[in-house]
Backbone as numpy.savetxt, mean C-alpha at the origin, in Angstrom:
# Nx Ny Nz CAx CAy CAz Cx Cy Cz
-12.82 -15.05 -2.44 -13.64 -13.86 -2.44 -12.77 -12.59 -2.44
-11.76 -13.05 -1.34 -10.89 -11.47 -1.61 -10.08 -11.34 -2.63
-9.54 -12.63 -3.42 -8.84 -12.31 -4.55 -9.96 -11.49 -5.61
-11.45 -12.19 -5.87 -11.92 -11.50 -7.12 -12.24 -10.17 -6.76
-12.09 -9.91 -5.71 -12.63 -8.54 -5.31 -11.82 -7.55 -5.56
-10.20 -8.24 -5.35 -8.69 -7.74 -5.80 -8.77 -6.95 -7.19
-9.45 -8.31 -7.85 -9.07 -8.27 -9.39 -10.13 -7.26 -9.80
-11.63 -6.80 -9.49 -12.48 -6.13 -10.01 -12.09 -5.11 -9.55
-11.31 -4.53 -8.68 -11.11 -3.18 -8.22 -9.54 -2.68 -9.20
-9.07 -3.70 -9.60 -8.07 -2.95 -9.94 -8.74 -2.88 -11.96
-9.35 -3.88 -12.15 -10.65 -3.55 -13.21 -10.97 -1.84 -13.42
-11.57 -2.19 -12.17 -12.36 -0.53 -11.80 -11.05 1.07 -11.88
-9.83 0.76 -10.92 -8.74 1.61 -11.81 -8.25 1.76 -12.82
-8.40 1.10 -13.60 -7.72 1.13 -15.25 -8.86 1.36 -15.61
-10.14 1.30 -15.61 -11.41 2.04 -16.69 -11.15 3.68 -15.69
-11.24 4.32 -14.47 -10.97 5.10 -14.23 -10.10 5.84 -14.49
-8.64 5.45 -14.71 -7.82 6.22 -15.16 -8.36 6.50 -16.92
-8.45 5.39 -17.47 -9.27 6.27 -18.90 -9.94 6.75 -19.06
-10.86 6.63 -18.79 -12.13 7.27 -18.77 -11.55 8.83 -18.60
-11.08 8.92 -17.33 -10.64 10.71 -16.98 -9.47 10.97 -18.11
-8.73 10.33 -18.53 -7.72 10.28 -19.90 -8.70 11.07 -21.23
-9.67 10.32 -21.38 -10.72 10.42 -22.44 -11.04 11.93 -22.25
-11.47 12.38 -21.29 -12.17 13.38 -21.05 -11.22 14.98 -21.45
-11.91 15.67 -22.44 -11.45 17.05 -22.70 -11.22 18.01 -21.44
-10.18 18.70 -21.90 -9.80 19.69 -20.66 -10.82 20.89 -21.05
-10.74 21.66 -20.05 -11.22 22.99 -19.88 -10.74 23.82 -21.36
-9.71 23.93 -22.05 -9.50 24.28 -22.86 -9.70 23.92 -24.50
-10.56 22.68 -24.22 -10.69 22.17 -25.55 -11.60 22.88 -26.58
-12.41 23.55 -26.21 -13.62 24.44 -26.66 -13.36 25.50 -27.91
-11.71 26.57 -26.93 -10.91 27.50 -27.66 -10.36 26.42 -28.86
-9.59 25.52 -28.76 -9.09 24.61 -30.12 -10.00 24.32 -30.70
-11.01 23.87 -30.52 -11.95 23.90 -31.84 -12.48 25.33 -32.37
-12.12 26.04 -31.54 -13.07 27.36 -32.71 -11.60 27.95 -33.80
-10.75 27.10 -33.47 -9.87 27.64 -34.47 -9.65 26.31 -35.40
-10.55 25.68 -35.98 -10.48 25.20 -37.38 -10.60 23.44 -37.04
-10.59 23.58 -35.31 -10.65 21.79 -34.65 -11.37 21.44 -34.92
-11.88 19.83 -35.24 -13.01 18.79 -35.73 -13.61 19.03 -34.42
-15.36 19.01 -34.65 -15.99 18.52 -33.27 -16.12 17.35 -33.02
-16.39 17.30 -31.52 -16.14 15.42 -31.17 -17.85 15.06 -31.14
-18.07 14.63 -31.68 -20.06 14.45 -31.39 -20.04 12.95 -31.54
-18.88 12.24 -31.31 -18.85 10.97 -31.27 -19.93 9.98 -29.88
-20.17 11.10 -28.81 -21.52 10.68 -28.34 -22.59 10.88 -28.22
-23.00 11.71 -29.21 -24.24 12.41 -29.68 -24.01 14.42 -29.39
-25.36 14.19 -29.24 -25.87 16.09 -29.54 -25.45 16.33 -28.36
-25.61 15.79 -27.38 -25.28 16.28 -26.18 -23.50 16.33 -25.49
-22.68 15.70 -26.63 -21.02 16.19 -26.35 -21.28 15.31 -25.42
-19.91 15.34 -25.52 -19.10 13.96 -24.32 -18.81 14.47 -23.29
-19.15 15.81 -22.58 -18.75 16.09 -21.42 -20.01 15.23 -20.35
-21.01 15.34 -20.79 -22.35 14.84 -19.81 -22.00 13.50 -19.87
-21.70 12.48 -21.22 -21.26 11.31 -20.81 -20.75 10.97 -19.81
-19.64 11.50 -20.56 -18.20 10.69 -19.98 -18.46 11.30 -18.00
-18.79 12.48 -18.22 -18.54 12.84 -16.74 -19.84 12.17 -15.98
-20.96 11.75 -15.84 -21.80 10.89 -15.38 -20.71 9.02 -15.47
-20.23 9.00 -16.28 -19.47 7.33 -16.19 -18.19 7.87 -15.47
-17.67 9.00 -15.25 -16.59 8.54 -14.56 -16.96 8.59 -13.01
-18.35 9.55 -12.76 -19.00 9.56 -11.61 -19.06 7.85 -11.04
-19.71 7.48 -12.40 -20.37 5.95 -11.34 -18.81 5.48 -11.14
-18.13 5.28 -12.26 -16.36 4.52 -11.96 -16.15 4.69 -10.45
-16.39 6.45 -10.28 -15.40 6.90 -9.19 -16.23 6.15 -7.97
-17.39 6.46 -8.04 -18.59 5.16 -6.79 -18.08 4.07 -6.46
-18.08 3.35 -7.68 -17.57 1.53 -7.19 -16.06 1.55 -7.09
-15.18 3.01 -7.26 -14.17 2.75 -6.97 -13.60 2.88 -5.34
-14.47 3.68 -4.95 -14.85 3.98 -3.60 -15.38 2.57 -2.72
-15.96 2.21 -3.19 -16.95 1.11 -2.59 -16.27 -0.21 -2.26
-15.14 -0.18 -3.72 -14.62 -1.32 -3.73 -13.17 -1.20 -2.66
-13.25 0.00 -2.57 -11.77 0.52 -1.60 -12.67 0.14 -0.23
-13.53 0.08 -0.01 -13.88 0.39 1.50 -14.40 -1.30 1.71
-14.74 -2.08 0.66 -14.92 -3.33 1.08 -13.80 -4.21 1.24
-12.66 -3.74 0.54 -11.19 -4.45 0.84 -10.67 -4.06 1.87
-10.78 -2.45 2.58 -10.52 -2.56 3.86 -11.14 -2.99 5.25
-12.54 -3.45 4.81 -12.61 -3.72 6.20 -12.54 -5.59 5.87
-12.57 -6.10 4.72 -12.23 -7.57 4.39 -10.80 -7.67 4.84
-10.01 -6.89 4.38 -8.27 -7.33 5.15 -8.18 -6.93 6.54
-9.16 -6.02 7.08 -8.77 -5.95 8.74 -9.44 -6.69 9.01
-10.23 -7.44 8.82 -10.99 -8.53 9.47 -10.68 -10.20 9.28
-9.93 -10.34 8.22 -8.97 -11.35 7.81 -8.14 -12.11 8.87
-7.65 -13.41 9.53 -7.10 -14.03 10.55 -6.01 -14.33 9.68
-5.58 -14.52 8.83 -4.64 -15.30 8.44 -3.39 -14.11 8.42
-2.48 -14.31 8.63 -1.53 -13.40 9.37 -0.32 -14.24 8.97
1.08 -13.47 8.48 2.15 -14.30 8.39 2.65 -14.08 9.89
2.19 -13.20 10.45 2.90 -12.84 11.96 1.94 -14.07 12.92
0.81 -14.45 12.31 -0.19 -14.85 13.66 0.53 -16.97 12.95
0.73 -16.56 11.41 1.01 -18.50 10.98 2.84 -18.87 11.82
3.76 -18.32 11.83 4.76 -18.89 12.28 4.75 -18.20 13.85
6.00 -19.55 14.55 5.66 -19.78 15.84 7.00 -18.77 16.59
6.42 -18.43 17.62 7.54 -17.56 18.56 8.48 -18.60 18.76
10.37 -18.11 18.67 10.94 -18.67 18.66 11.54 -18.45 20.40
12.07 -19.60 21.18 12.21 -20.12 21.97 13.55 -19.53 22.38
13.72 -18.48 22.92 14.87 -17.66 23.35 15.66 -18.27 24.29
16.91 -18.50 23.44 18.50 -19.01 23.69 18.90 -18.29 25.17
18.58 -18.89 26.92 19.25 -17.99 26.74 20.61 -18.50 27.91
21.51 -17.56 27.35 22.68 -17.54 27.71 23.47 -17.48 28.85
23.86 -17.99 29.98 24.14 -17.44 31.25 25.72 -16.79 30.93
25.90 -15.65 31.14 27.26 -15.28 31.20 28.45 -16.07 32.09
29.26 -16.41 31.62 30.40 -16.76 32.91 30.56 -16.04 33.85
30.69 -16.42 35.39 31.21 -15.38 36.54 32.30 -14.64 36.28
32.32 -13.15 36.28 33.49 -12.80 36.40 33.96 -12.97 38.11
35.46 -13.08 37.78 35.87 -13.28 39.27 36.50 -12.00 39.67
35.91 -11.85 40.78 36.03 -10.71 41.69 37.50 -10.49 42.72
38.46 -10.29 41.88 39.39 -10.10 42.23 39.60 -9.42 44.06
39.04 -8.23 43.99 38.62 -8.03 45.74 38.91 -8.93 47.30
38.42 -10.35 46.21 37.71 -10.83 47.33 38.71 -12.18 47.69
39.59 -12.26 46.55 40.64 -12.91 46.61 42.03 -12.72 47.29
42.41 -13.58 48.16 43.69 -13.19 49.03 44.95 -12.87 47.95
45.47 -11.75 48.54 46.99 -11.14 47.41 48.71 -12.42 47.55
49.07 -12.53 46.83 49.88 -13.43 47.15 51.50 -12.63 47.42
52.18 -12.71 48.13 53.35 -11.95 48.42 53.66 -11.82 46.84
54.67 -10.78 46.78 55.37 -10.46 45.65 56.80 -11.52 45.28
56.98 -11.92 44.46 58.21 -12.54 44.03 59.59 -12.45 44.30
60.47 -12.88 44.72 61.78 -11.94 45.42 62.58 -11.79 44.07
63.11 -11.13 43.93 63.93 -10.55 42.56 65.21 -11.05 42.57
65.52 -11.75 41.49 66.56 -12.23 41.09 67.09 -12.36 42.00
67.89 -14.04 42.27 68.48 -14.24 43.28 70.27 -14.77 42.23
């Protein structure tokens, strides 16, 4: 379930990113009055009402599909942190240091005899 849900949302980004690709800028209006083809490739009513009503719904289920994958992965158990096991800590006792202090001094050596 969460993989196809994966796969239709990232569906849903690549028609979104075109779709807004497709779509004329603010300036397209001025280029056609200087000699540009009109686009009436979606009728009388220009492709701004189209396209901008379809990228509306895109942007919906792109929303929708963002908010059902997050609460599907926070709610998800399977965990690489929760599948392998705490490891069993080594542990080490240091050697005593010996406390010199507490040890009797031994006379000094007599020098060369």
């Amino acid at each position: 379930m969460y993989t196809l849900l994966m796969v239709v949302h990232l569906i849903i980004c690549f028609a979104l990113i075109l779709i807004v690709l497709l779509q004329a800028g603010k300036g397209a209006n001025m280029g056609a009055a200087f000699g540009g083809s009109s686009q009436t490739v979606f009728g009388s009513s220009g492709a701004g009402t189209f396209l901008g009503k379809l990228t509306a719904g895109i942007a919906v289920l792109f929303m929708l599909t963002s908010l059902i994958l997050t609460y599907t992965a926070s709610h998800r158990s399977s965990s690489i942190v929760e599948k392998q096991p705490i490891p069993a800590a080594e542990q080490t006792v240091p050697a005593p240091v010996p406390d010199t202090a507490k040890q009797p001094q031994l006379p000094p050596a007599p020098a060369g005899k």
